[in-house]
N, C-alpha and C positions, 0 to 999 in steps of 0.2 A: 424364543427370539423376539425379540420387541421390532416393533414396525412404528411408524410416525403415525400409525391409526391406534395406537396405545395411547395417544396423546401428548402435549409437550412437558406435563407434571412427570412423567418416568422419566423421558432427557433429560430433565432438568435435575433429577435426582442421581441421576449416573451420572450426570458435569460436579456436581456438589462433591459425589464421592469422589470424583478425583480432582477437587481442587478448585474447581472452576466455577464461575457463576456469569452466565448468559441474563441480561436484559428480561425484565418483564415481558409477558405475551403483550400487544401483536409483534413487537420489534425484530427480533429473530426471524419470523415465520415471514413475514413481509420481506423483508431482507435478504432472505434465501431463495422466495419465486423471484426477487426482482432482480437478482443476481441469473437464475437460471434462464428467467428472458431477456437478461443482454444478454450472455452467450448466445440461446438460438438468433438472437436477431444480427449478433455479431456474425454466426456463423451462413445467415442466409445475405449479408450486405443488406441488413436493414438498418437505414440509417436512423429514422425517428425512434424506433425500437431500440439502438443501439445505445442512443444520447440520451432518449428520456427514462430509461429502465437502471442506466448507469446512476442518474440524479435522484432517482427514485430508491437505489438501495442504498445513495449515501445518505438522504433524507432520515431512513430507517435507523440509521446506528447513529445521528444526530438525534431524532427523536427519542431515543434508548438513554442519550447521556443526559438529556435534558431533564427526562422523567425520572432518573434513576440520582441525579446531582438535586432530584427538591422532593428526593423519598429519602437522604441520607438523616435529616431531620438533626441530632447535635452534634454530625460530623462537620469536621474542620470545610468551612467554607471556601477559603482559597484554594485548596484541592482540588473542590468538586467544578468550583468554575472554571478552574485552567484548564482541566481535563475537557470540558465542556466546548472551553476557548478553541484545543488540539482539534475538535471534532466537525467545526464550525470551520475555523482554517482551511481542514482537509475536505470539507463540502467543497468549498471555493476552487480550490485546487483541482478538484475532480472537473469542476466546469471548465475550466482554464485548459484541462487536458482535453477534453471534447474536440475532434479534429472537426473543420470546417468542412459544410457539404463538400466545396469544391476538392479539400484536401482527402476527404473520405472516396468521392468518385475517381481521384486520381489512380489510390490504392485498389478500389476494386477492377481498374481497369489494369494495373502491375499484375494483379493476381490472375485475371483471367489472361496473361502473354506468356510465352516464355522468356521473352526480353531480359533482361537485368532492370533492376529498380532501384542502385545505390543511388544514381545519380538522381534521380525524382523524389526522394525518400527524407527529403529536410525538417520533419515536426520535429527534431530534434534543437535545430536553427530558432522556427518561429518566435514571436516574441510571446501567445501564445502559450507554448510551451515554456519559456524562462518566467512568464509569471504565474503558471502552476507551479513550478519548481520553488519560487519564492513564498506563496503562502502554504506548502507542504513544509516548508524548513520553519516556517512561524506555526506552524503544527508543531513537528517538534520539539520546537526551543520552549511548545505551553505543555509538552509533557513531561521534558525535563524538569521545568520548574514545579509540575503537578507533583511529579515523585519525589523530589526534593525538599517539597513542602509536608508531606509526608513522613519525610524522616530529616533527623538531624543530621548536621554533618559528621560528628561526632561516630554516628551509628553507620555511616557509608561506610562498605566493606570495599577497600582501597583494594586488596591483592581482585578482587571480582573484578571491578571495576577497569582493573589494567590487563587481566586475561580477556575479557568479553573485546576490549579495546583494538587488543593486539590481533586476537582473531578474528575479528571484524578486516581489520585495516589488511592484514595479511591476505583475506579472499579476495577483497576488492584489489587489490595488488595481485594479486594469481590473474584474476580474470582479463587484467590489462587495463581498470577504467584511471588508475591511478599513475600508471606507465609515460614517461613522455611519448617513447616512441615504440608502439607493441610491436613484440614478435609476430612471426607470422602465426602463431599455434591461437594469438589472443581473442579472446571472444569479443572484444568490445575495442570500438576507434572513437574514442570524444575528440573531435575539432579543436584544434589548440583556439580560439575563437570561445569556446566554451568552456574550455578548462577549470578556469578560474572559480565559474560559477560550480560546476561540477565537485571540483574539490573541496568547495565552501558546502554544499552540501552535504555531499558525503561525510564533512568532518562531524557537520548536524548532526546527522541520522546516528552515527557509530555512537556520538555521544547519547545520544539516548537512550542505545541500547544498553550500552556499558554503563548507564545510571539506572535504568530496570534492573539491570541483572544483580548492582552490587544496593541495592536498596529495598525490591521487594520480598517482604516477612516471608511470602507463599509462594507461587510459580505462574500464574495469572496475568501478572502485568512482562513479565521476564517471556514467554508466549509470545503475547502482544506486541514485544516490540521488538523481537526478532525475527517475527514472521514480516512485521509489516517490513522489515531491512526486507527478509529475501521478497517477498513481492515486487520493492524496487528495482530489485535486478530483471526482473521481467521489464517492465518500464523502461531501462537503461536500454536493455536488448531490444527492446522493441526502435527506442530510438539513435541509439548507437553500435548496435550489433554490427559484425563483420557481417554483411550479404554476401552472398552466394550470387556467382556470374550470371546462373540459371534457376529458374525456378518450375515447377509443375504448376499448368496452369490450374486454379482452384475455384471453386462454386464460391466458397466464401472469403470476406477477408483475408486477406496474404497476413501470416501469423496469427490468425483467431484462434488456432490452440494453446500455441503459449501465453497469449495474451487473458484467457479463461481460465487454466492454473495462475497464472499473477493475481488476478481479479477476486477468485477463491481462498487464495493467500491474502491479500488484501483486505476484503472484508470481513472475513472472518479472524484477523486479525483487529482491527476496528471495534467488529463486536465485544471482544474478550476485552478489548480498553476500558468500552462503554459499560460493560458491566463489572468492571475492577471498582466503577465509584461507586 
């Protein structure tokens, strides 16, 4: 049984066999501790920990594209840079999502009450959070173009492209975020206030998954961008989930476990991007 003390040349060689190709060392390996210290520091209310460790493993898988887009050496340049562009964007975007001390000590103080916290719980509102949301959707719009640049239109596999689409648009429509007005069973309440923006998003993201899915040769970028879709649903929940009246008060962050599976989905969706160039 292989351990991480076998080193990162065996992973690297069981991702290959199945398809995959991770980033050069240090990228991965950085990316992974600084992943695993924002959870702990998410999970103890550490704020500096929580904000610099998040910036610290998206640095990691920007470093990864940039390194890995000037080792492609006479592959297609516009690819590598869009890709690059996606990676850059979604750095930005991660800062954007950084909640403010003050909105960070708000939540740590929801989590230690039994109170209700819909009513305190606006990072969804912020303006903050609409300009994360904005240069995440210019993420996408450069990975779309990345994979499109990559293949011809000619070669887009249309029937993929309209299942990936459908079933995309069909979950977000299950969960409620596309609903004008959710049922009570719905997992999610966007702000008619936010709508707009929301829906223009989501139409982003689906689109790009549904151009991974119907364009990439192998299974690597198709991964990539549907992991990084369900991650945003962590994101959505986090900022527009239905709460609950009551909650157990907690040591850490109010949602720091779903928020650690999202983050997990996330960057290791990112990674799988950063080493598709």
């Amino acid at each position: 049984m292989l351990t991480w003390h076998d080193g990162p040349a065996h992973w690297q060689f069981i991702l290959l066999r199945l398809g995959f190709k991770l980033p050069v060392h240090p990228y991965p390996l950085a990316l992974a501790v600084s992943v695993v210290l924002l959870i702990i520091s998410e999970a103890n209310s550490f704020y500096a920990g929580s904000s610099g460790f998040k910036i610290a493993a998206s640095l990691s898988f920007l470093g990864a594209g940039i390194q890995a887009a000037g080792a492609t050496g006479d592959a297609p340049f516009r690819s590598s840079a869009l890709m690059v562009a996606g990676l850059a964007f979604s750095l930005v975007g991660d800062i954007f999502l950084i909640p403010t001390p003050k909105v960070y000590a708000q939540k740590m103080a929801n989590s230690k009450s039994e109170a209700g916290f819909a009513a305190t719980d606006k990072q969804g509102d912020s303006l903050l959070f609409k300009a994360g949301t904005f240069f995440f959707a210019l993420a996408h719009i450069s990975y779309i173009a990345a994979f499109l640049s990559d293949s011809s239109l000619a070669a887009l596999r249309v029937p993929d492209f309209a299942l990936a689409a459908s079933f995309g648009a069909g979950l977000i429509y299950w969960l409620g975020i596309l609903q004008r007005k959710p049922g009570p069973d719905a997992w999610f309440n966007v702000p008619q206030d936010m709508r707009g923006l929301v829906i223009a998003y989501v139409t982003i993201i689906m689109t790009m998954v549904a151009t991974a899915t119907a364009t990439d040769k192998g299974h690597q970028k198709i991964v990539g961008a549907w992991t990084f879709m369900i991650s945003d649903l962590f994101v959505a929940a986090d900022a527009f989930g239905v709460k609950k009246d009551r909650v157990q008060p907690s040591h850490g962050q109010r949602g720091w476990k779903a928020r650690s599976v999202g983050w997990i989905a996330y960057f290791g969706a990112q990674l799988l991007l950063a080493g598709s160039i």
